[in-house]
TORKOL-4160 file (C-alpha; in steps of 0.2 Angstrom, whole numbers, padded with zeros to 4 digits, m for minus):
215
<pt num="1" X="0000" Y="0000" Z="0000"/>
<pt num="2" X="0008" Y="0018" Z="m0006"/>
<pt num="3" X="0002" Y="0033" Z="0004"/>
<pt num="4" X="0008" Y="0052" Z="0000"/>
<pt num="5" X="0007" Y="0063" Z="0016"/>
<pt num="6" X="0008" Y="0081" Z="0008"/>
<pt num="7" X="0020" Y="0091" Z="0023"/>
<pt num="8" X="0017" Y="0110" Z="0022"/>
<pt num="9" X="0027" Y="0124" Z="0032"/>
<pt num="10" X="0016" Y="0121" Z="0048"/>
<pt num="11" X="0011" Y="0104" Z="0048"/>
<pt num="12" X="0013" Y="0096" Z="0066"/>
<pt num="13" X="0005" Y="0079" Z="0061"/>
<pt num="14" X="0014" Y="0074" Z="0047"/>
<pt num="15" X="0025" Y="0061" Z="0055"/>
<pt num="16" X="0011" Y="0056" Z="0068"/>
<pt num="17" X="m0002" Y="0050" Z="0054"/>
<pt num="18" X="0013" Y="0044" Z="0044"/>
<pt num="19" X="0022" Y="0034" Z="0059"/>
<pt num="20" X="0003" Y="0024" Z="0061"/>
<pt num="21" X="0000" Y="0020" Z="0044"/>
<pt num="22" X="0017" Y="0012" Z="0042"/>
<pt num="23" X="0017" Y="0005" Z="0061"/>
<pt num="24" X="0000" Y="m0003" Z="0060"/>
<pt num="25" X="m0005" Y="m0002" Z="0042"/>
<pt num="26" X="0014" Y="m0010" Z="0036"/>
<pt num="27" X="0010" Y="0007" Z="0019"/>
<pt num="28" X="0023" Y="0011" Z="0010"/>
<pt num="29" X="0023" Y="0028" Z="0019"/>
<pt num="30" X="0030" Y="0044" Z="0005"/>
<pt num="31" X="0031" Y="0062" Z="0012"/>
<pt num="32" X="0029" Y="0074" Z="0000"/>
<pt num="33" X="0036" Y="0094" Z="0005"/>
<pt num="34" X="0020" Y="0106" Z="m0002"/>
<pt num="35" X="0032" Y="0111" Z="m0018"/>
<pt num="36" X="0034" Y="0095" Z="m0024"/>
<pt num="37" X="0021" Y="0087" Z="m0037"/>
<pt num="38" X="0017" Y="0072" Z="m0042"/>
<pt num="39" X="0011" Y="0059" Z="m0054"/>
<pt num="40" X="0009" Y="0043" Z="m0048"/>
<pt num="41" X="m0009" Y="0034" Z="m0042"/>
<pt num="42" X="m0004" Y="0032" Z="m0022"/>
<pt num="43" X="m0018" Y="0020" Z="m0013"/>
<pt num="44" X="m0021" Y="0036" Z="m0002"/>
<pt num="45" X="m0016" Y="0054" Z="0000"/>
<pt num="46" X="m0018" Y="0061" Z="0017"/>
<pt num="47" X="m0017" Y="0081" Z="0020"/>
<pt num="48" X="m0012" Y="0082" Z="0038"/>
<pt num="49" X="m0017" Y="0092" Z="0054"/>
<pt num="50" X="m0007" Y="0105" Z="0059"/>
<pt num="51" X="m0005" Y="0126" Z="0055"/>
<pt num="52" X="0000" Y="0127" Z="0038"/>
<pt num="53" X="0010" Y="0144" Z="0033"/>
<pt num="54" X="0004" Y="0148" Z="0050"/>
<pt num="55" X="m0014" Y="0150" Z="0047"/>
<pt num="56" X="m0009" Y="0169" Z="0043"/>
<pt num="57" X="m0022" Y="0173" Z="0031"/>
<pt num="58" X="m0036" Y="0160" Z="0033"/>
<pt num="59" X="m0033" Y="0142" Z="0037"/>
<pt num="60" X="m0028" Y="0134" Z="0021"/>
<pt num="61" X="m0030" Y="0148" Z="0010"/>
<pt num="62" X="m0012" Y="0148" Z="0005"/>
<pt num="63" X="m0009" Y="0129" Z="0006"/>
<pt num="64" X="m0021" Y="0128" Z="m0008"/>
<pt num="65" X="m0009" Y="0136" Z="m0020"/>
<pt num="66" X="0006" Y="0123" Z="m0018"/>
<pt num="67" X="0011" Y="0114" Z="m0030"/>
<pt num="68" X="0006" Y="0098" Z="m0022"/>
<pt num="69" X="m0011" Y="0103" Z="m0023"/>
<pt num="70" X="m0012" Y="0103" Z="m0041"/>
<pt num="71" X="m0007" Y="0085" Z="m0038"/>
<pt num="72" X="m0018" Y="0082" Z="m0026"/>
<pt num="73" X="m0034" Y="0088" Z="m0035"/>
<pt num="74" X="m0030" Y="0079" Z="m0053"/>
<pt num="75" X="m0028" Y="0065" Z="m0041"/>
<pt num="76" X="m0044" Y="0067" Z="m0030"/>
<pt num="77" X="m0054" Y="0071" Z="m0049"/>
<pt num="78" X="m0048" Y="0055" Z="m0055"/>
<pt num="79" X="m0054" Y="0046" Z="m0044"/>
<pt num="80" X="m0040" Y="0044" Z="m0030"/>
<pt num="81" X="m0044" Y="0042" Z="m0009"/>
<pt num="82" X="m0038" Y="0059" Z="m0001"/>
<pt num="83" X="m0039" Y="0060" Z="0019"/>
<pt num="84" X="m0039" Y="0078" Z="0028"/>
<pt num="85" X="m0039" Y="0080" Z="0044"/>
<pt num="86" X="m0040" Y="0098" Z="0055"/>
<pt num="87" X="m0029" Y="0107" Z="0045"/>
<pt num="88" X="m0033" Y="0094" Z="0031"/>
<pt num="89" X="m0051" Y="0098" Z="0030"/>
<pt num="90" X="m0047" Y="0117" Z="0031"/>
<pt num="91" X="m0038" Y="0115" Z="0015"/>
<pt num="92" X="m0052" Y="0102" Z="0006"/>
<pt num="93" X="m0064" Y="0115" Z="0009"/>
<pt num="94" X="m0052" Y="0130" Z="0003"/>
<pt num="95" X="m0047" Y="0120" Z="m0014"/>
<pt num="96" X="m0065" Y="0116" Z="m0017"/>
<pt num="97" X="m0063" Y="0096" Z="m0015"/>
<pt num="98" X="m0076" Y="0099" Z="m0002"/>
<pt num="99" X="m0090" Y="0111" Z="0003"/>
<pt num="100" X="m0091" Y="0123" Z="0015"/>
<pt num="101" X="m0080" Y="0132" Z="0025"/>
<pt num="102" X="m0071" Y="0130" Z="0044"/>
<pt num="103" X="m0075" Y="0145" Z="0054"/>
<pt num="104" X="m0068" Y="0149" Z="0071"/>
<pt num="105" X="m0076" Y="0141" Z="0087"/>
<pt num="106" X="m0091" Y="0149" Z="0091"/>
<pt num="107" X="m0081" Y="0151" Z="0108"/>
<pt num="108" X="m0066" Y="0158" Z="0100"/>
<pt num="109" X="m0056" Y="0148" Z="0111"/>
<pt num="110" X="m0046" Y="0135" Z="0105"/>
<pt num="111" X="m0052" Y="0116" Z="0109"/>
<pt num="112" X="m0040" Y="0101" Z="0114"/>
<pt num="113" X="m0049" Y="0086" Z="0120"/>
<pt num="114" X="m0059" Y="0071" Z="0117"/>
<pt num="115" X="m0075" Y="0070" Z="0108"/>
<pt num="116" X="m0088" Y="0057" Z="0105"/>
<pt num="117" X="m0090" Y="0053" Z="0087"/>
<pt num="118" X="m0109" Y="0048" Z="0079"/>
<pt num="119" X="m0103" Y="0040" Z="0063"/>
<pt num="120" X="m0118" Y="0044" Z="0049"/>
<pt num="121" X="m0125" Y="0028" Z="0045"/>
<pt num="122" X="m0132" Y="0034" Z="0029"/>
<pt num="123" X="m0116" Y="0037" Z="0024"/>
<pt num="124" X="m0107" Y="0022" Z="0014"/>
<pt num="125" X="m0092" Y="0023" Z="0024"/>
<pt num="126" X="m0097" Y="0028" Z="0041"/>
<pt num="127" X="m0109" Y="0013" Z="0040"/>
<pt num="128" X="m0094" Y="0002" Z="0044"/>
<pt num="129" X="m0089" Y="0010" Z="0060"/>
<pt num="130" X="m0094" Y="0000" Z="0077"/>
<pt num="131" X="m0104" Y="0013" Z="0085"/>
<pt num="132" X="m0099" Y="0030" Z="0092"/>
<pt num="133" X="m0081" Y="0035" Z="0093"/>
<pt num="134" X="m0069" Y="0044" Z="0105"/>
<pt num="135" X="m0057" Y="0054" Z="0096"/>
<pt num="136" X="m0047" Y="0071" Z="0104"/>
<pt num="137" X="m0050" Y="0085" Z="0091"/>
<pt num="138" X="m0038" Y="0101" Z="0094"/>
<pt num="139" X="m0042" Y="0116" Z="0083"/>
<pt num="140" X="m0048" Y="0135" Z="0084"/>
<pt num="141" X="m0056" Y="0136" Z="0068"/>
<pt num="142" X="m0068" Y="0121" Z="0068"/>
<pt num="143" X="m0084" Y="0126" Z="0065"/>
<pt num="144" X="m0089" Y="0118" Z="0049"/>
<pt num="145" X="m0101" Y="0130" Z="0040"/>
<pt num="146" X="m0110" Y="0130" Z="0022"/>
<pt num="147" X="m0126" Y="0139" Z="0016"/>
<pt num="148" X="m0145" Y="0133" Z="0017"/>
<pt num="149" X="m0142" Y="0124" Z="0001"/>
<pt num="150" X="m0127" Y="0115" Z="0004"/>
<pt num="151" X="m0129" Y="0108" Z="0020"/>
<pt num="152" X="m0147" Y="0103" Z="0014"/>
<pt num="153" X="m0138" Y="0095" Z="m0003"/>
<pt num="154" X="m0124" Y="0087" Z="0011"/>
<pt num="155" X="m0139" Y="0079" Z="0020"/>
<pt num="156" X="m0150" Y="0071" Z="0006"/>
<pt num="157" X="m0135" Y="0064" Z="m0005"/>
<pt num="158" X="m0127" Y="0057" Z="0009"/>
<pt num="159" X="m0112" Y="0065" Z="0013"/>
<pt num="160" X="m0111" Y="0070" Z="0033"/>
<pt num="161" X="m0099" Y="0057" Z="0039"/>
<pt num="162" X="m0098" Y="0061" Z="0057"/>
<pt num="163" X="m0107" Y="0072" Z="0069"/>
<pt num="164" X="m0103" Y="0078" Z="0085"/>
<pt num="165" X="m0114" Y="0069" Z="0100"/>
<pt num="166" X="m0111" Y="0085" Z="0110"/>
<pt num="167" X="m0106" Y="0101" Z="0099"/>
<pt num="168" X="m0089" Y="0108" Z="0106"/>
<pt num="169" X="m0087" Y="0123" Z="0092"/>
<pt num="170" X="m0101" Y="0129" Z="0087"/>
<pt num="171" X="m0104" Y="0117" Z="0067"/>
<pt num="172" X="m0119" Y="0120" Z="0058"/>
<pt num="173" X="m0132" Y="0102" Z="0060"/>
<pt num="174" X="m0117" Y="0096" Z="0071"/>
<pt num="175" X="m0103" Y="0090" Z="0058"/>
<pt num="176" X="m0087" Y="0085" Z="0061"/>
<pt num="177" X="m0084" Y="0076" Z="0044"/>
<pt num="178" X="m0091" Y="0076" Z="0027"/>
<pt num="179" X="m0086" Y="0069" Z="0011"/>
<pt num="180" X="m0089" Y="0074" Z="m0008"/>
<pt num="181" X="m0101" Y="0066" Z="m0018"/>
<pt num="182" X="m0091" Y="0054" Z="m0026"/>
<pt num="183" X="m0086" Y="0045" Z="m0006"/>
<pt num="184" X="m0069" Y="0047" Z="m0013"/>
<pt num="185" X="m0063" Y="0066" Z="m0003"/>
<pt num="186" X="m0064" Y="0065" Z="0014"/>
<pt num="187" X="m0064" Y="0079" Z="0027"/>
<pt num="188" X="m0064" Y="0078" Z="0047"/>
<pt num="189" X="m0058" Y="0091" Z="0062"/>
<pt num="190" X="m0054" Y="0077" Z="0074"/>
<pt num="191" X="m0037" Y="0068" Z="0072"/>
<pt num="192" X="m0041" Y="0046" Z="0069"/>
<pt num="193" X="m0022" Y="0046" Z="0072"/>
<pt num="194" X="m0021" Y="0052" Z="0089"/>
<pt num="195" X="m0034" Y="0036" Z="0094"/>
<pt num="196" X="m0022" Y="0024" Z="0090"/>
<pt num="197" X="m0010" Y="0021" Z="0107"/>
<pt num="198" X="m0015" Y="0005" Z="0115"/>
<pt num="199" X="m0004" Y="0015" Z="0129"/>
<pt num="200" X="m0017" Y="0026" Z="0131"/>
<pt num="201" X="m0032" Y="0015" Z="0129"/>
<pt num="202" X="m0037" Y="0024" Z="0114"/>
<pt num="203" X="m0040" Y="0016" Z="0099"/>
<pt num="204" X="m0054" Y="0021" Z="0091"/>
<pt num="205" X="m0044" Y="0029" Z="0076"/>
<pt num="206" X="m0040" Y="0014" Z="0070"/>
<pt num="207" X="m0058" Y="0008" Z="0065"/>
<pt num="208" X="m0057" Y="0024" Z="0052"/>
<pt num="209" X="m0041" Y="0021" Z="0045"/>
<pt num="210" X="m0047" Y="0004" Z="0043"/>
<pt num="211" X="m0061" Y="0008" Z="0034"/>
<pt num="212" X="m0054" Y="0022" Z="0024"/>
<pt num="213" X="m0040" Y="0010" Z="0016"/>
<pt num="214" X="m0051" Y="m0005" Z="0015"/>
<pt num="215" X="m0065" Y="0006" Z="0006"/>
């Protein structure tokens, strides 16, 4: 299994998603600097968490002109699996490979902790999860947020993955994932990878990676 793990100035989670996919996954694990493109067809793309070019303007705004990107979305229209998590999602959303928009928590503090996950079961990949999830999200800008429309087009074609069981920032219909229409794009504020430490107890990461790579 070949993954690409696109590293922008910023990211935080690069090696942490990359160390558990090759760890427990056994992927041929390739980390790709935001400058670089590429042409191969890699089993997965993951767009990490983290604060790339240091959120300065609007999280994700200037990852979405890397190189990489241009990779990533010829990749991701062709067909090919793309994970984004926190900072990930932020940029999906900014590139267009998703709707929507992350805003700051309606707290406008920024959130470290463990959530509860409701996976979507009209959703074809959160179907496969084993009831609700713990997983630590940890983001200031996390309020997902799209119009009337969008949210109503999310709803009817499938496309909320995750919801929050008790809303911590403040998302509109409670999402903390979403995918595009295709299943094959998907988006999500808390980190998977931080719930795979049989140290900690937490392993509930794993049941999403799983599913995402087995898809």
């Amino acid at each position: 299994m070949k993954v690409r793990v696109v590293t922008f100035p910023g990211s935080n989670c690069d090696k942490d998603v990359g160390t558990v996919l090759q760890e427990t996954f056994q992927a041929d694990v390739n980390y790709t600097w935001y400058k670089e493109s590429f042409d191969d067809v890699p089993d997965l793309v993951v767009l990490p968490g983290g604060f790339s070019f240091g959120d300065y303007l609007r999280c994700g705004a200037m990852a979405k002109f890397s190189p990489s990107m241009e990779s990533v979305v010829k990749y991701a229209n062709k067909g090919g699996k793309v994970l984004g998590v926190c900072n990930g999602f932020q940029i999906l959303t900014e590139s267009g490979l998703l709707p929507g928009a992350l805003l700051h928590n309606r707290t406008l503090k920024y959130i470290c902790k463990d959530v509860e996950l409701v996976p979507v079961k009209e959703n074809a990949f959160a179907k496969k999860m084993n009831g609700n999830l713990s997983i630590p999200i940890a983001h200031g800008e996390g309020a997902y947020f799209a119009d009337a429309e969008t949210l109503e087009r999310l709803e009817k074609n499938g496309q909320v993955v995750f919801r929050y069981n008790e809303n911590p920032n403040g998302s509109l219909h409670d999402i903390a994932g979403i995918c595009n229409e295709k299943g094959n794009v998907l988006g999500m504020m808390p980190h998977p990878e931080r719930a795979m430490n049989p140290y900690t107890g937490k392993m509930d990461g794993k049941q999403i990676l799983e599913a995402l790579l087995k898809n």
